[in-house]
C-alpha positions in Angstrom: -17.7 6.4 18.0 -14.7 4.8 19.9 -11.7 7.0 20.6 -9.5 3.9 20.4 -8.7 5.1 16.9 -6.9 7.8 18.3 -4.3 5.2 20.2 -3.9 3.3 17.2 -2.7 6.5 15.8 -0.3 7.2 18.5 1.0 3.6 18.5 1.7 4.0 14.7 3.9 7.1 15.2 5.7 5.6 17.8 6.6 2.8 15.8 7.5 4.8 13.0 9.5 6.8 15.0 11.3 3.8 16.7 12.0 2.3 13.3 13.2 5.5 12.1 16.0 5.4 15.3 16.9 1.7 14.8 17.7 2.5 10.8 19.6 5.7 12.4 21.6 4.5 14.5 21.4 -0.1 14.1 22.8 -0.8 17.5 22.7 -4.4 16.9 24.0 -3.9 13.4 22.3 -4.8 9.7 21.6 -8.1 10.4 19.3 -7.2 13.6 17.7 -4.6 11.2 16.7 -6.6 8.8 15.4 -8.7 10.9 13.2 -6.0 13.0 12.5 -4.7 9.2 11.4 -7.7 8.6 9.1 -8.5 11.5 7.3 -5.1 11.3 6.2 -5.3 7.7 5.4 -8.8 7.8 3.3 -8.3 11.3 1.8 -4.8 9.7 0.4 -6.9 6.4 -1.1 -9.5 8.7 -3.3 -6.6 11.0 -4.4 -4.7 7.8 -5.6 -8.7 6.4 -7.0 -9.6 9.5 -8.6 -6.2 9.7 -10.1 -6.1 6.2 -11.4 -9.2 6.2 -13.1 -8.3 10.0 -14.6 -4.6 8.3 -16.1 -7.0 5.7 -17.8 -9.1 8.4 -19.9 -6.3 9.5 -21.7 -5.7 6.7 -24.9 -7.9 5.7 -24.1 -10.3 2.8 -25.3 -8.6 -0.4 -23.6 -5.3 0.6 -21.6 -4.3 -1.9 -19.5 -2.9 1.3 -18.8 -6.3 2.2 -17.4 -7.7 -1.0 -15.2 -4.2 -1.1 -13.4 -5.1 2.2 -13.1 -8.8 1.4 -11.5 -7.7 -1.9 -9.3 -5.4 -0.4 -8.6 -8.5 2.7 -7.4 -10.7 -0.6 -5.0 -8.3 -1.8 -3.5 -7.6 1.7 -3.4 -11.3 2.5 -1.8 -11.9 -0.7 1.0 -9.2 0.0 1.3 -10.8 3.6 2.3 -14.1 1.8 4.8 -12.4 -0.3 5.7 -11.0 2.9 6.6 -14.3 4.4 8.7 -15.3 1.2 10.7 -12.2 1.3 11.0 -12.6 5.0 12.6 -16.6 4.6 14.5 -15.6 1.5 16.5 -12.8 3.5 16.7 -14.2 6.7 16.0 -17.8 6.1 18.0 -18.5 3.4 20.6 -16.2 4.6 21.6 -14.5 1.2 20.6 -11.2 -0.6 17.0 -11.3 -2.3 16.9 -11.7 -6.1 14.8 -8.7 -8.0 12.4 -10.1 -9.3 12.0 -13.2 -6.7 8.9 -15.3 -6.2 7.6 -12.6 -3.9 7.8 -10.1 -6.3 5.2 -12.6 -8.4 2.6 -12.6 -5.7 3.0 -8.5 -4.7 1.9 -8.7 -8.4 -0.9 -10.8 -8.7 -2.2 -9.0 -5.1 -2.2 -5.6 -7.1 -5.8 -7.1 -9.1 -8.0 -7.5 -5.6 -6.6 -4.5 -4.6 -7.9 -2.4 -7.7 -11.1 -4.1 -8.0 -11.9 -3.4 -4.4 -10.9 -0.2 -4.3 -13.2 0.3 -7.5 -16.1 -1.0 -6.4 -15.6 0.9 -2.8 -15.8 4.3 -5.2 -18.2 2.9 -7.0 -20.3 2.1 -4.0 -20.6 5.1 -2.9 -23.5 6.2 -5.1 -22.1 9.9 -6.2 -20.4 11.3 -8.9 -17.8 13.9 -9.4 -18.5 16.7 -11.2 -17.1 16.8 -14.7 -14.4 19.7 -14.0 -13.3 16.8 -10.8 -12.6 14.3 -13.1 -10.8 15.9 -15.9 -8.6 17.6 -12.8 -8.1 13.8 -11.5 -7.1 12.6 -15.0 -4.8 15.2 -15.8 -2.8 15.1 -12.4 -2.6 11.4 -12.5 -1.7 11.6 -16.5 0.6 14.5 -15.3 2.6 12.3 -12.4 2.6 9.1 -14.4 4.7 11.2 -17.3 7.1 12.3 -14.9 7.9 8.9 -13.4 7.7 7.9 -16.4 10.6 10.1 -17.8 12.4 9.8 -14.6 12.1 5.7 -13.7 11.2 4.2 -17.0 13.0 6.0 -19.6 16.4 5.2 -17.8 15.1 1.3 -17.4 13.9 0.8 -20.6 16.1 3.2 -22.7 19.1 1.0 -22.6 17.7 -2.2 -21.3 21.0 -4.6 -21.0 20.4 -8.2 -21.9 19.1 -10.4 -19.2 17.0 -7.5 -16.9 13.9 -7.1 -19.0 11.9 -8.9 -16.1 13.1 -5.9 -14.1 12.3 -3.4 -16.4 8.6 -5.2 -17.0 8.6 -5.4 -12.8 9.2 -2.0 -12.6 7.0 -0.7 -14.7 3.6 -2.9 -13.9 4.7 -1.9 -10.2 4.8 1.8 -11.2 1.1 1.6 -13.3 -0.3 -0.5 -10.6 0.4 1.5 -7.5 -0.6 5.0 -9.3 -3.7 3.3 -10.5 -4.6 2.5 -6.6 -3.8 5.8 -5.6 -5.5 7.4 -8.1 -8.9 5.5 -7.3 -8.6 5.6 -3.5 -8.0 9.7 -4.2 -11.6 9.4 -6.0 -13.0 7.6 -3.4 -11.9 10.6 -0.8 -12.8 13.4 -3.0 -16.4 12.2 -2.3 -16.5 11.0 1.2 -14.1 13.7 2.4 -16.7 15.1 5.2 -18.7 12.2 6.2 -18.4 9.9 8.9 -17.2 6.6 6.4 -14.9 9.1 4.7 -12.0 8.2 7.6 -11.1 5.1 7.0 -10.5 5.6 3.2 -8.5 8.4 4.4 -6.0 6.3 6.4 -6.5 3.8 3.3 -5.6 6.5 0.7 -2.4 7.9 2.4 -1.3 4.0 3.0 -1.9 4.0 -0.9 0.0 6.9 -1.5 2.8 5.7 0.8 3.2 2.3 -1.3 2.8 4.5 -4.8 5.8 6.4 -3.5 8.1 3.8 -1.6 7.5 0.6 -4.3 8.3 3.1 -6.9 11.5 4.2 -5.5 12.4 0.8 -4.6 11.8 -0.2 -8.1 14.1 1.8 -9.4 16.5 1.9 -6.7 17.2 -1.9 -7.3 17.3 -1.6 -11.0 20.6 0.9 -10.5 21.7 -1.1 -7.8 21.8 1.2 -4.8 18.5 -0.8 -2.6 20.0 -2.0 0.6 18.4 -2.5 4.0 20.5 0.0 6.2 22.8 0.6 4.0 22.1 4.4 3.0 19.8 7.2 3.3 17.5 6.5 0.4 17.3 2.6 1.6 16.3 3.6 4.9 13.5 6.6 3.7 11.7 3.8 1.3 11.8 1.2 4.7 9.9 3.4 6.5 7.9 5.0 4.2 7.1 1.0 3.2 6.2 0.4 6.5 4.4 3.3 6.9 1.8 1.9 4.0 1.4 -0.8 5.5 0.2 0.6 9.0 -1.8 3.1 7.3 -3.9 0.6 5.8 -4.1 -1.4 8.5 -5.3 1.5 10.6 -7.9 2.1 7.7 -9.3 -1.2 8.4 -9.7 -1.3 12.0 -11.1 2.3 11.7 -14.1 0.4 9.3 -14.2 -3.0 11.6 -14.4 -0.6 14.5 -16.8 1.7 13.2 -20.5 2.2 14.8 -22.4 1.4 11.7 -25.5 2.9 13.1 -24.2 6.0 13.1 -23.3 5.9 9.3 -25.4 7.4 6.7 -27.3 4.2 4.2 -25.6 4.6 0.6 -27.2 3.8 -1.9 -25.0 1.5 -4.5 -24.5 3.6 -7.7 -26.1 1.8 -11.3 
């Protein structure tokens, strides 16, 4: 196997650490940080799409591999276009992004892909967890969804004012939606864990996780009005942690595109 990986690692945590430094300190003030904020996501959504799409061209057509990554390429490609909206509507159109905008309508629709793929990918993968495995996996994602729920929803939807129910609705399909591909890509590792395939669903599960945490936070950060790019310490955690996502998956993808299938164990699709 290439050791490339391994750079591509390095090269993440330096630009983590960088982006880190810039929200620190913003020598050229919020206006070059939002710009640089923008840039990095934006450019991070396009590798993991282009990536994604390139692990799905190396499997045969049939393969239910191959409709995985292509899935997964949608959903990512789909986010990158949201991407692009957010990026014109904050830098573009030079004013401060609604919640919910038109980008927030394509993050949601690129949730679906992203669910299926990551479904079939577990499903693909031709084993089963033992009974005692699932009922732990249901009972710690049952477990976290009830308290985000108390914590982020309650508050939201508890007093909803008149006017921000599309936030409230936003907030919660955001929280369901990026739990749901957490909880599956955690599924996903439990059985590959070991094996050789098993490392690019790790880098795709932590990118998961990331997104479950940051779009969750952001959610409710905007609904109580305290979201700002630069602006405070929360802001700048759910920036990187955002971006972090992002690179994550993208490394998960070139890991698969870059991957010596010859050296990878045939699975035999589940029934």
């Amino acid at each position: 196997m290439s050791h490339r990986p391994w750079y591509a690692q390095l090269v993440i945590l330096a630009i983590l650490l960088a982006y880190t430094a810039l929200n620190i300190w913003q020598p050229g003030g919020i206006r070059l940080l939002e710009a640089v904020s923008d840039g990095l996501d934006l450019g991070a959504a396009l590798l993991a799409t282009v990536f994604s799409f390139a692990a799905a061209a190396r499997f045969d057509r049939g393969r239910p591999q191959r409709r995985v990554w292509y899935l997964l390429g949608t959903g990512m490609a789909l986010w990158t276009v949201a991407e692009c909206i957010w990026t014109y509507l904050q830098l573009g159109a030079g004013r401060q992004v609604p919640y919910p905008s038109f980008a927030d309508i394509i993050w949601a629709v690129g949730y679906a892909p992203l669910v299926l793929g990551l479904f079939l990918g577990y499903r693909s993968l031709g084993a089963r967890l033992r009974t005692r495995q699932r009922i732990v996996a249901v009972v710690i994602y049952a477990a976290l969804f009830t308290a985000l729920a108390g914590w982020m929803l309650a508050p939201m939807c508890g007093d909803l004012p008149a006017g921000r129910w599309a936030e409230a609705l936003l907030g919660s399909y955001y929280l369901i939606g990026n739990l749901t591909l957490a909880f599956i890509a955690s599924l996903s590792l439990i059985v590959v864990w070991d094996g050789l395939i098993g490392r690019p669903w790790l880098a795709i599960t932590i990118g998961m996780l990331l997104f479950a945490l940051s779009d969750t936070a952001f959610a409710y950060a905007a609904w109580v009005g305290t979201y700002a790019v630069g602006r405070n310490l929360i802001s700048g955690v759910i920036d990187v942690v955002y971006l972090g996502a992002y690179l994550c998956i993208a490394l998960g993808a070139y890991l698969q595109a870059t991957l010596s299938l010859a050296d990878v164990p045939a699975i035999v699709p589940s029934a």
